[in-house]
N, C-alpha and C positions, 0 to 999 in steps of 0.2 A: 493621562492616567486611565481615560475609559480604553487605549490600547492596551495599557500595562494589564486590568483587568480581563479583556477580552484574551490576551496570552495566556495569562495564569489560568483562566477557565480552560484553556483549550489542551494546555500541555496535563492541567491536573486531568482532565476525562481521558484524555490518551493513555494516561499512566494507569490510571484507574482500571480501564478497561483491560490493559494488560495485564496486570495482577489478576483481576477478576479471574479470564482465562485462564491464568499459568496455575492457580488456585486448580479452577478442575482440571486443567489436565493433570496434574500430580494424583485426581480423584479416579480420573476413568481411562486415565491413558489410549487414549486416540490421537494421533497424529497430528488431524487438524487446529486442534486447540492449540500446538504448542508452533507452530506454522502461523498461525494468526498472530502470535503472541509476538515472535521474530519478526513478523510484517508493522505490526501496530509502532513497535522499539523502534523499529529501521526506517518507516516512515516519519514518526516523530522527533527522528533525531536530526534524518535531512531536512525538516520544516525549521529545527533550531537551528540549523547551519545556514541554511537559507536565509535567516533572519537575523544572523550572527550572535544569538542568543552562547551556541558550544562553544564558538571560539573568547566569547567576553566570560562563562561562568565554567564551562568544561574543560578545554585544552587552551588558557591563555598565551601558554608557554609556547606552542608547538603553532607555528604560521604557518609551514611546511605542512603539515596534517589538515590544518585550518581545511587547507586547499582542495588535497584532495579526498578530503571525509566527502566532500558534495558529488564528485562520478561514483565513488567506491563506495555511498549509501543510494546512490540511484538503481546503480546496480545489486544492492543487497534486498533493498525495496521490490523488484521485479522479480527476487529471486523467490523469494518468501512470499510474496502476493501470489504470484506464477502458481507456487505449492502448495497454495492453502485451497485457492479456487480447483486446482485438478484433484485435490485429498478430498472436499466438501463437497462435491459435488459427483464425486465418483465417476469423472470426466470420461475415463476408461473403460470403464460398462456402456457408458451411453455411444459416446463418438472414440473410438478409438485412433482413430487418424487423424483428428484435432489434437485430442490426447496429446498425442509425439510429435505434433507439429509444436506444440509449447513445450514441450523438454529441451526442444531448440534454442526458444525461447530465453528458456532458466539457465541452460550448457554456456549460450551465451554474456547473460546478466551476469553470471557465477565469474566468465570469464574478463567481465568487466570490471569487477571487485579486483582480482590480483592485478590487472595492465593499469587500475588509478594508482596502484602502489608504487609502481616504477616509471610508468608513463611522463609526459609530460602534460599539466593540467586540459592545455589548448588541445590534446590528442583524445585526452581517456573523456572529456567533455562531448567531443564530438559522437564518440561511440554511446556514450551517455542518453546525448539526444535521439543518434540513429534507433536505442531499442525505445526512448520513451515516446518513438512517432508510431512505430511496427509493431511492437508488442502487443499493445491496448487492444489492437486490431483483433490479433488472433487468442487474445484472452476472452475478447467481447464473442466472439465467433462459438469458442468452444464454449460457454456458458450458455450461450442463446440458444443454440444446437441443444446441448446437455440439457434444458427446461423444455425443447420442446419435442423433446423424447420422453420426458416425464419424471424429469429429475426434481423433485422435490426444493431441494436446500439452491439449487440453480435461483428460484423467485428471488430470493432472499439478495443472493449476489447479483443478479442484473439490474435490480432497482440500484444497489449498494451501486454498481459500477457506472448506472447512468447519469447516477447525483452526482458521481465525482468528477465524473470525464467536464459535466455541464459547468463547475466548480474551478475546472486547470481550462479551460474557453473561454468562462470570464474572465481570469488572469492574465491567459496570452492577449485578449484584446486589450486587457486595461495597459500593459506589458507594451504592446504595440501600438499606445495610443488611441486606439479605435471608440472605446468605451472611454466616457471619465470616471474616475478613480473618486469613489464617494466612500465610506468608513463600513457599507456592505459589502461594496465589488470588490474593494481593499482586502476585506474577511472571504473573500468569497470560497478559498481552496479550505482554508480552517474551519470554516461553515460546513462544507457539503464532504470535507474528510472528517468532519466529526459525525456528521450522519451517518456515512460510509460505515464507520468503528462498531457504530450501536447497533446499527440494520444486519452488521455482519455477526454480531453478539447475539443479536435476538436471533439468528438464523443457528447458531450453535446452539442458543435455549433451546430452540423447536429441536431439534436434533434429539436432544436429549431427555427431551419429555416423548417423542417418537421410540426414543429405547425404552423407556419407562414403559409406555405401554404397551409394546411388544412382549414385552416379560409379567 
């Protein structure tokens, strides 16, 4: 039961926070907030699929889907992640050849969405993996860059992205035996992606009180 709890707190803040979002963006229409909002969904839905939460209460019916919602929200996850950290952070002002080294990135993930459609699981899994080792790389790259050029809203997302990297590390050990599997390390990706969620919300706050007093 303290798991069933610990789920329910974790999918309701996910949700919450996207509404939050999609809320202003309809208020101030900027990009980012609704790029967040697509990442927060797309993430939270491969953590249910992951946990077989979609396939027991979302698509019971569809095993076929079951399957590959898990490459084809990986890659919708990267896609939307990818977009929100190069929109927030104005990647393209600061580093532009990081910039476009991550539209590659996105050109890719995007491309991993349609090939889980048709692929076969064992294929579109592996390209799954290939962007979730490479990407981080050049997402971590253009954000670090982008803060220390003087980007602002960058602070926000590099703590966001070092919580969570630290988060999918204690998994792959727990995952790989390395770590024993205690009811924290167990939480450890729900833990440091729910931090992620908020630290990247209060980075949109600050945003938006930075317009406020601009005007």
């Amino acid at each position: 039961s303290n798991v069933k709890s610990i789920n329910g707190i974790y999918y309701g803040l996910m949700l919450a926070m996207a509404i939050y979002n999609l809320f202003i963006f309809f208020n101030i229409k900027q990009k980012s907030y609704l790029y967040y909002v697509f990442y927060v969904v797309s993430f939270t839905m491969l953590m249910m699929s992951l946990d077989g939460f979609s396939f027991q209460y979302l698509w019971p019916e569809s095993p076929v889907w079951a399957n590959k919602s898990i490459p084809f929200l990986i890659g919708a996850g990267f896609v939307w992640g990818l977009m929100f950290a190069q929109s927030f952070i104005h990647s393209r002002d600061y580093v532009p050849f990081l910039h476009k080294s991550v539209n590659f990135w996105v050109a890719i993930s995007a491309l991993l969405c349609m090939l889980a459609l048709v692929l076969p699981y064992s294929l579109s899994i592996r390209v799954g993996i290939f962007i979730a080792t490479f990407a981080p790389i050049f997402g971590f790259s253009l954000v670090a860059r982008s803060y220390q050029k003087g980007s602002r809203p960058a602070a926000f997302v590099l703590v966001a992205f070092t919580l969570f990297l630290a988060g999918m590390v204690v998994t792959a050990l727990n995952a790989a035996g390395a770590l024993p599997v205690t009811p924290l390390s167990g939480s450890s990706l729900q833990i440091t992606s729910s931090f992620q969620v908020l630290l990247l919300s209060l980075g949109l706050a600050d945003r938006i009180n930075a317009l406020r007093r601009r005007s």
